[in-house]
C-alpha positions in Angstrom: -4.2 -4.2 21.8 -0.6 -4.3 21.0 1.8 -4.6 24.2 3.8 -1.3 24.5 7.3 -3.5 23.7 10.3 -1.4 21.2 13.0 -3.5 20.1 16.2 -1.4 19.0 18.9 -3.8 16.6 21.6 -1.8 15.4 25.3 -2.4 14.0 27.8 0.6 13.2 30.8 0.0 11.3 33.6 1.9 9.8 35.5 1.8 6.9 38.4 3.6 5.4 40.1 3.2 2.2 41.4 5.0 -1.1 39.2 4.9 -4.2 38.5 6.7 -7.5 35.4 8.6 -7.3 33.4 6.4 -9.8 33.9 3.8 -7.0 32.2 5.8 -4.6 29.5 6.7 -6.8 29.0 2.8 -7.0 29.2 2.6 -3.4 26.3 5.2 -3.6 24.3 3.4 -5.7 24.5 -0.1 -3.5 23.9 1.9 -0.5 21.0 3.6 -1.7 19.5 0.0 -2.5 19.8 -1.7 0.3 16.6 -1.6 2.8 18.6 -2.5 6.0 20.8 0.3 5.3 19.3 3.6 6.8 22.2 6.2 7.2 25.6 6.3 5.5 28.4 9.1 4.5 31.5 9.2 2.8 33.9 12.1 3.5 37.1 13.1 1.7 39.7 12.6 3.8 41.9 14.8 1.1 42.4 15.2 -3.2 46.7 15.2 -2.4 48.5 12.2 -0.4 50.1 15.3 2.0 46.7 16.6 2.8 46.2 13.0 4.4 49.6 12.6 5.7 49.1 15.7 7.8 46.4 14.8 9.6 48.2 11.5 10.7 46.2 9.3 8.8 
């Protein structure tokens, strides 16, 4: 019988930058590939540099 032992590993990280989208489609595409990776998102911070600004990024 298998002993009743879970084992949780887990590492979160963050990253922010400014891309073109065909650089987040590629960032897609090597997400969706990798096995390790179970949960990611990319949001849009903004489309004008005072839409960012605003916010105080």
């Amino acid at each position: 019988r298998r002993s009743r032992v879970s084992f949780c590993f887990l590492s979160w990280w963050t990253l922010h930058f400014d891309t073109s989208p065909i650089t987040v489609q590629s960032l897609n595409k090597i997400m969706r590939q990798r096995p390790l990776v179970i949960r990611w998102s990319i949001l849009k911070q903004g489309s004008k540099v005072k839409d960012v600004t605003a916010k105080g990024r």
